[in-house]
KOLGU-4560 file (N, C-alpha, C; in nm, 3 decimals, padded with zeros to 5 digits):
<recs>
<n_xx: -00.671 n_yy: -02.548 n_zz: 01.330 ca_xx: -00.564 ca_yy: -02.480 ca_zz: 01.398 c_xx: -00.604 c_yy: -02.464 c_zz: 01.545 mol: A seq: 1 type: UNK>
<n_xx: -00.525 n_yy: -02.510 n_zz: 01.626 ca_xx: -00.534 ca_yy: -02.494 ca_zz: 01.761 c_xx: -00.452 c_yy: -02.426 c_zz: 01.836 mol: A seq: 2 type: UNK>
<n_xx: -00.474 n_yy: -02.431 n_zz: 01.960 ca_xx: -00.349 ca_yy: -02.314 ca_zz: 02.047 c_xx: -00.236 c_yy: -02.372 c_zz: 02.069 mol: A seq: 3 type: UNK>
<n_xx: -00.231 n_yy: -02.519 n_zz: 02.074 ca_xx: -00.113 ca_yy: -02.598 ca_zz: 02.111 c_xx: -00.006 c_yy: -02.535 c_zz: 01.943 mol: A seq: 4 type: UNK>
<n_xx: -00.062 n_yy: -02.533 n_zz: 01.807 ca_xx: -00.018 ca_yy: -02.520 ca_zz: 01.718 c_xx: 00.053 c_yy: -02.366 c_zz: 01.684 mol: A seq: 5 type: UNK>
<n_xx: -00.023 n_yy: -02.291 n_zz: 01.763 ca_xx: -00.020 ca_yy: -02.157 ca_zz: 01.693 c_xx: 00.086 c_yy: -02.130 c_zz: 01.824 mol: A seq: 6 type: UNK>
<n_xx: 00.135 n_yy: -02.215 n_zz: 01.947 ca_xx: 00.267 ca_yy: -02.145 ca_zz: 02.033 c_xx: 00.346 c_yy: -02.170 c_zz: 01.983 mol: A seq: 7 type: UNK>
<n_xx: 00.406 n_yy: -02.290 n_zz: 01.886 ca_xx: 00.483 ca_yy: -02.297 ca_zz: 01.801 c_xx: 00.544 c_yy: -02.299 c_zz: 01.708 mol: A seq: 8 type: UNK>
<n_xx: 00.469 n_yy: -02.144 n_zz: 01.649 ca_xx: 00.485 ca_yy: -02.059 ca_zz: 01.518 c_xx: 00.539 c_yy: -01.929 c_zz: 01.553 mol: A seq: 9 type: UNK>
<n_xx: 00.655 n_yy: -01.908 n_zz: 01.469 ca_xx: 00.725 ca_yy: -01.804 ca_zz: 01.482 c_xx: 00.630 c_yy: -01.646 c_zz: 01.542 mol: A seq: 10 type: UNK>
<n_xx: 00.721 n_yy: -01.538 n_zz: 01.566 ca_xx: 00.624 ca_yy: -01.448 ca_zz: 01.493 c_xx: 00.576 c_yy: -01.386 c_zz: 01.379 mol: A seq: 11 type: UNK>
<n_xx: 00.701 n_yy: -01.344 n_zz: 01.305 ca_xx: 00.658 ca_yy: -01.336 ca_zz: 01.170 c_xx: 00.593 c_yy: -01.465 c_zz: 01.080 mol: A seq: 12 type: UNK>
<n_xx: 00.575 n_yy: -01.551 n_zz: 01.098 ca_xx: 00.473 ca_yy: -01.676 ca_zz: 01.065 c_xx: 00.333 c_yy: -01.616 c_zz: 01.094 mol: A seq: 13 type: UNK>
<n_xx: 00.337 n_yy: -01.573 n_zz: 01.200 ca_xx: 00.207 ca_yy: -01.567 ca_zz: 01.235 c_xx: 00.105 c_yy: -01.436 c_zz: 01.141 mol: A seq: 14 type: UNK>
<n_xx: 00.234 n_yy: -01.367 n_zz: 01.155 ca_xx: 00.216 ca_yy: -01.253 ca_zz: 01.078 c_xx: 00.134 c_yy: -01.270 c_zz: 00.872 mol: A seq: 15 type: UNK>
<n_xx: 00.243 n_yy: -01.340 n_zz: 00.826 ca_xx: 00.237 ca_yy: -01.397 ca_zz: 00.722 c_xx: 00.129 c_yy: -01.464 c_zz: 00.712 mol: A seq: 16 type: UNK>
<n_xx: 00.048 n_yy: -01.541 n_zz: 00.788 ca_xx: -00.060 ca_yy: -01.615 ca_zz: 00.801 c_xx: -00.213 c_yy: -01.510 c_zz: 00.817 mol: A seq: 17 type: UNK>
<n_xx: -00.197 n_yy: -01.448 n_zz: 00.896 ca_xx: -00.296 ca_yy: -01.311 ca_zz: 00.904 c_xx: -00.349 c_yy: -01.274 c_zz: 00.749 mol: A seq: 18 type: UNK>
<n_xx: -00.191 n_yy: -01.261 n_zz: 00.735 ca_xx: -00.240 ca_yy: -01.177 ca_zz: 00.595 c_xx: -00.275 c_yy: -01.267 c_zz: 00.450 mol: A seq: 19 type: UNK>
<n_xx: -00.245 n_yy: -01.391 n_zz: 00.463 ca_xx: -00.285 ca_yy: -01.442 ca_zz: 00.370 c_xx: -00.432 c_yy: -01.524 c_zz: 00.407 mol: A seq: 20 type: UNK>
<n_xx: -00.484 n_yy: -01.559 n_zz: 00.563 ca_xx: -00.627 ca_yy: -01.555 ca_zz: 00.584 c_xx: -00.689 c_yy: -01.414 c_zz: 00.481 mol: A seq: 21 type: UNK>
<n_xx: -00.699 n_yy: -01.321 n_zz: 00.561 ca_xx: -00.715 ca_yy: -01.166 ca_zz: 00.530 c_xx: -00.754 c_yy: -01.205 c_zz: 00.340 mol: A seq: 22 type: UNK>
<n_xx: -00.664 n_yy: -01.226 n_zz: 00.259 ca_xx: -00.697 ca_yy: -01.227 ca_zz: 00.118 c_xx: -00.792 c_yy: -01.329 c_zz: 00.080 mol: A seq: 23 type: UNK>
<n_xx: -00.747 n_yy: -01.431 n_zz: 00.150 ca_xx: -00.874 ca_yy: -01.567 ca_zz: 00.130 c_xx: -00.988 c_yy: -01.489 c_zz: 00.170 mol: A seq: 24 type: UNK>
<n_xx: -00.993 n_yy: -01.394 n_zz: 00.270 ca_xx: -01.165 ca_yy: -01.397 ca_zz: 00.301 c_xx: -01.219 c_yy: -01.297 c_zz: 00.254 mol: A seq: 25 type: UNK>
<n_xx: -01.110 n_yy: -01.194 n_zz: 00.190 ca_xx: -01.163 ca_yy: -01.086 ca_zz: 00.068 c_xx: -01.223 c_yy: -01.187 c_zz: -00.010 mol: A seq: 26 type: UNK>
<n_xx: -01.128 n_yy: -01.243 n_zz: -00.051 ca_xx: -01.176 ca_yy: -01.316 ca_zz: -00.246 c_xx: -01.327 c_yy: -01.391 c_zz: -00.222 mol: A seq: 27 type: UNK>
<n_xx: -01.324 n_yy: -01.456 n_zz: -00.080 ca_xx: -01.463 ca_yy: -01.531 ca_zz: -00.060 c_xx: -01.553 c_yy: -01.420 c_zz: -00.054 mol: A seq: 28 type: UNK>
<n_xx: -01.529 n_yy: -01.322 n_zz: 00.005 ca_xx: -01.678 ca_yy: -01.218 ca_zz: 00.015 c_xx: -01.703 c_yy: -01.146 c_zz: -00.123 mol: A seq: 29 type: UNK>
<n_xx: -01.626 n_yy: -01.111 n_zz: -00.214 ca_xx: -01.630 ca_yy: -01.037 ca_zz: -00.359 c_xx: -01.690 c_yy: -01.146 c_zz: -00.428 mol: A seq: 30 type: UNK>
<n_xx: -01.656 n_yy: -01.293 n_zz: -00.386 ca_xx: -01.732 ca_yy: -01.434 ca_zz: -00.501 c_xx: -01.827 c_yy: -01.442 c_zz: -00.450 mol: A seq: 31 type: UNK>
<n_xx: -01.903 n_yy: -01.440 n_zz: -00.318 ca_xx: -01.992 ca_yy: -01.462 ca_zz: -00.229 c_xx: -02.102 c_yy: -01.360 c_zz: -00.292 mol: A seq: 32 type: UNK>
<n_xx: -02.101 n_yy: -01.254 n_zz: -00.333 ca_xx: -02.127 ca_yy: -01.146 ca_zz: -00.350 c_xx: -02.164 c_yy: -01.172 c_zz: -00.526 mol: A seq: 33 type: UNK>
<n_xx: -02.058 n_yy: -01.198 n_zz: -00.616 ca_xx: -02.142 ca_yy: -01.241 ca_zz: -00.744 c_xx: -02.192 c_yy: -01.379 c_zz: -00.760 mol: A seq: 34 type: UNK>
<n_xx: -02.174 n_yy: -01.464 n_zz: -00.691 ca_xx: -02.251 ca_yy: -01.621 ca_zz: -00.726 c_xx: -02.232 c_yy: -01.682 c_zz: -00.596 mol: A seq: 35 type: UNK>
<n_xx: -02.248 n_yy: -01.853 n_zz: -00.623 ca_xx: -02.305 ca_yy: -01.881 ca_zz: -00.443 c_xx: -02.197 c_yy: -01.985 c_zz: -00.426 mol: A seq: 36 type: UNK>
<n_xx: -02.136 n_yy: -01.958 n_zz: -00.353 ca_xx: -01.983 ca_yy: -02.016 ca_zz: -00.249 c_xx: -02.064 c_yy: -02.163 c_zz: -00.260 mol: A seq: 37 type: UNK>
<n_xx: -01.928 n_yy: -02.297 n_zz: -00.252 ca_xx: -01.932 ca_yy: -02.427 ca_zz: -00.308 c_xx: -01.990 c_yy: -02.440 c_zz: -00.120 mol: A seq: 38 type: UNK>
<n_xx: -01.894 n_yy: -02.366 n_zz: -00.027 ca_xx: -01.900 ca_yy: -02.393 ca_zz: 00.129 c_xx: -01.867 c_yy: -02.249 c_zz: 00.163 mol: A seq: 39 type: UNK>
<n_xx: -02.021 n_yy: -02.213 n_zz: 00.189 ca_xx: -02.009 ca_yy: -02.086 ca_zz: 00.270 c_xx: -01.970 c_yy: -02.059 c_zz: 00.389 mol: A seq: 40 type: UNK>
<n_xx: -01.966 n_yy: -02.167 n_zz: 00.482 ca_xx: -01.934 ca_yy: -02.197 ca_zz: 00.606 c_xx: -01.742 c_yy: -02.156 c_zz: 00.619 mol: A seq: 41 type: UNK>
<n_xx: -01.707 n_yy: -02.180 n_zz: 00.469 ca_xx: -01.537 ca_yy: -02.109 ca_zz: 00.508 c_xx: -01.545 c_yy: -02.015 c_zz: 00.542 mol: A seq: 42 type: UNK>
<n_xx: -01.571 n_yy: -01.857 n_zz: 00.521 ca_xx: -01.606 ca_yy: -01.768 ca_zz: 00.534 c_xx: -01.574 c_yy: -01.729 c_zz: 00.739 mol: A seq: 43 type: UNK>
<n_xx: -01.695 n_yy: -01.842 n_zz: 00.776 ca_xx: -01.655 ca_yy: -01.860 ca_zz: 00.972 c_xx: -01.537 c_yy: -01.915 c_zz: 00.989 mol: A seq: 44 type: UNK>
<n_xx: -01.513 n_yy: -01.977 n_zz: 00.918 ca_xx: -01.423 ca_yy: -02.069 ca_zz: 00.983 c_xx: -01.252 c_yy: -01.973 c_zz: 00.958 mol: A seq: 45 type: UNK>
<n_xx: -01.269 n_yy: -01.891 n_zz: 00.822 ca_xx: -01.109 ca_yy: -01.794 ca_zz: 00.795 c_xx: -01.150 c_yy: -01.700 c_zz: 00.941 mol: A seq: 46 type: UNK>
<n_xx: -01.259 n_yy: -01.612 n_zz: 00.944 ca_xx: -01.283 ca_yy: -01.516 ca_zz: 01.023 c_xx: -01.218 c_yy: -01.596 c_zz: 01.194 mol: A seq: 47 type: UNK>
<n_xx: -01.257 n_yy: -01.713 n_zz: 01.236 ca_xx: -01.214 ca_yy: -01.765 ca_zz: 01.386 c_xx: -01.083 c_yy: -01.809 c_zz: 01.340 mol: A seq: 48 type: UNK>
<n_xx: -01.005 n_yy: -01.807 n_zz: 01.232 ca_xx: -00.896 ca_yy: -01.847 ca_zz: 01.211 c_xx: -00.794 c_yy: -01.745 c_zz: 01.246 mol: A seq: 49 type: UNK>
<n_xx: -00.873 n_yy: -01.603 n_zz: 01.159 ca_xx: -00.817 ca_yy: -01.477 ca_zz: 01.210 c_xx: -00.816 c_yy: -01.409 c_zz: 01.330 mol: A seq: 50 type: UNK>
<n_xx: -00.908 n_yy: -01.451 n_zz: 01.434 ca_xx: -00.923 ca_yy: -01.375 ca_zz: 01.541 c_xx: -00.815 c_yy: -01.505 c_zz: 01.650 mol: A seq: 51 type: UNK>
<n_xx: -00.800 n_yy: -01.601 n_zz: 01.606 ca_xx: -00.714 ca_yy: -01.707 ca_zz: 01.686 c_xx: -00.575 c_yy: -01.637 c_zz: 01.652 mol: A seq: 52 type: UNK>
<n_xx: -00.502 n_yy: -01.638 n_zz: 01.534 ca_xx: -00.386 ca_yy: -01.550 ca_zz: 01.503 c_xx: -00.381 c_yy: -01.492 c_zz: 01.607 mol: A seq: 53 type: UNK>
<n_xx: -00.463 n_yy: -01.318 n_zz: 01.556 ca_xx: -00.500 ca_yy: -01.219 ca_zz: 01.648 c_xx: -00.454 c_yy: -01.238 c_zz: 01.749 mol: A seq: 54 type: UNK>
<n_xx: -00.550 n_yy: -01.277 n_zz: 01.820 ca_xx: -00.525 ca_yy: -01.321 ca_zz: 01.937 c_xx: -00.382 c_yy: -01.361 c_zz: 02.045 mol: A seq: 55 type: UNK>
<n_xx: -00.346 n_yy: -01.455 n_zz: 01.941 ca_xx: -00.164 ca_yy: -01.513 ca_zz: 01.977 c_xx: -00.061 c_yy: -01.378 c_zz: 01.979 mol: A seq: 56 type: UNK>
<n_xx: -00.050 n_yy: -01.278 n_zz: 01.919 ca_xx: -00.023 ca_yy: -01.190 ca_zz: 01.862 c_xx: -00.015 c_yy: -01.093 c_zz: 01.995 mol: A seq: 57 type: UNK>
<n_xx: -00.158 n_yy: -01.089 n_zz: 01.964 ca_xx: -00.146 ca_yy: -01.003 ca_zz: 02.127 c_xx: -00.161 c_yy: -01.041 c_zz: 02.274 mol: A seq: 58 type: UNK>
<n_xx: -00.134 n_yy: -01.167 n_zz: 02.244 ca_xx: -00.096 ca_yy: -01.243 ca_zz: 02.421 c_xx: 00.073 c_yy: -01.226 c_zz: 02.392 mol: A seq: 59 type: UNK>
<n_xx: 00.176 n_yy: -01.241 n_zz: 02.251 ca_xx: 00.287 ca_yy: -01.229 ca_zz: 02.263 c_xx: 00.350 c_yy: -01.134 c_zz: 02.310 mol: A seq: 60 type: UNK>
<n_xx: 00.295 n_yy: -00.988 n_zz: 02.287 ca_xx: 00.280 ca_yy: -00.825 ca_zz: 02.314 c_xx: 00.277 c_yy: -00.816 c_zz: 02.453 mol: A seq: 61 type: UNK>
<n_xx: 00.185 n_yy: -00.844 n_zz: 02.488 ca_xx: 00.184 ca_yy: -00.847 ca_zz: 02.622 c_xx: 00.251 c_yy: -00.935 c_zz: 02.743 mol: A seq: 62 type: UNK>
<n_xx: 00.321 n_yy: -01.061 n_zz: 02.703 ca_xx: 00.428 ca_yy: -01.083 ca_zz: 02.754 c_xx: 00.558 c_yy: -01.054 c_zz: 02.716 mol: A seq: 63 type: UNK>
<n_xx: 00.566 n_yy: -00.980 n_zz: 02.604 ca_xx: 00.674 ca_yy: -00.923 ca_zz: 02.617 c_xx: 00.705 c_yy: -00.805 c_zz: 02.712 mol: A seq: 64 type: UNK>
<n_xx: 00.597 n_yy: -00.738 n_zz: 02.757 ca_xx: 00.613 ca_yy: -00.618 ca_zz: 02.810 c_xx: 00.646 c_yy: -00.598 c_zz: 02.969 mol: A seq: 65 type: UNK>
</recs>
């Protein structure tokens, strides 16, 4: 996911996407936690997925204002 991708997602898309990162990286840390992840490296990669969202989110906020 890149920035060119994420200007041309709604907002509530973006929204929707947050939150279903957000559950993926619960379920990886509770499995992470009883046995050993196939690719632990998802784990970075949901977390910079989430802070890229984030991010879009609140550059939208702030040009709206």
């Amino acid at each position: 996911m890149n920035s060119a991708e994420l200007k041309t997602i709604d907002n509530a898309d973006l929204a929707v996407r947050v939150d279903k990162l957000k559950e993926e990286l619960f379920g990886l840390k509770v499995k992470s936690a009883t046995e050993a992840l196939q690719n632990p490296a998802r784990i970075g990669q949901i977390r910079r997925d989430i802070a890229r969202l984030l991010t879009e989110q609140s550059r939208r906020r702030q040009e709206a204002k």
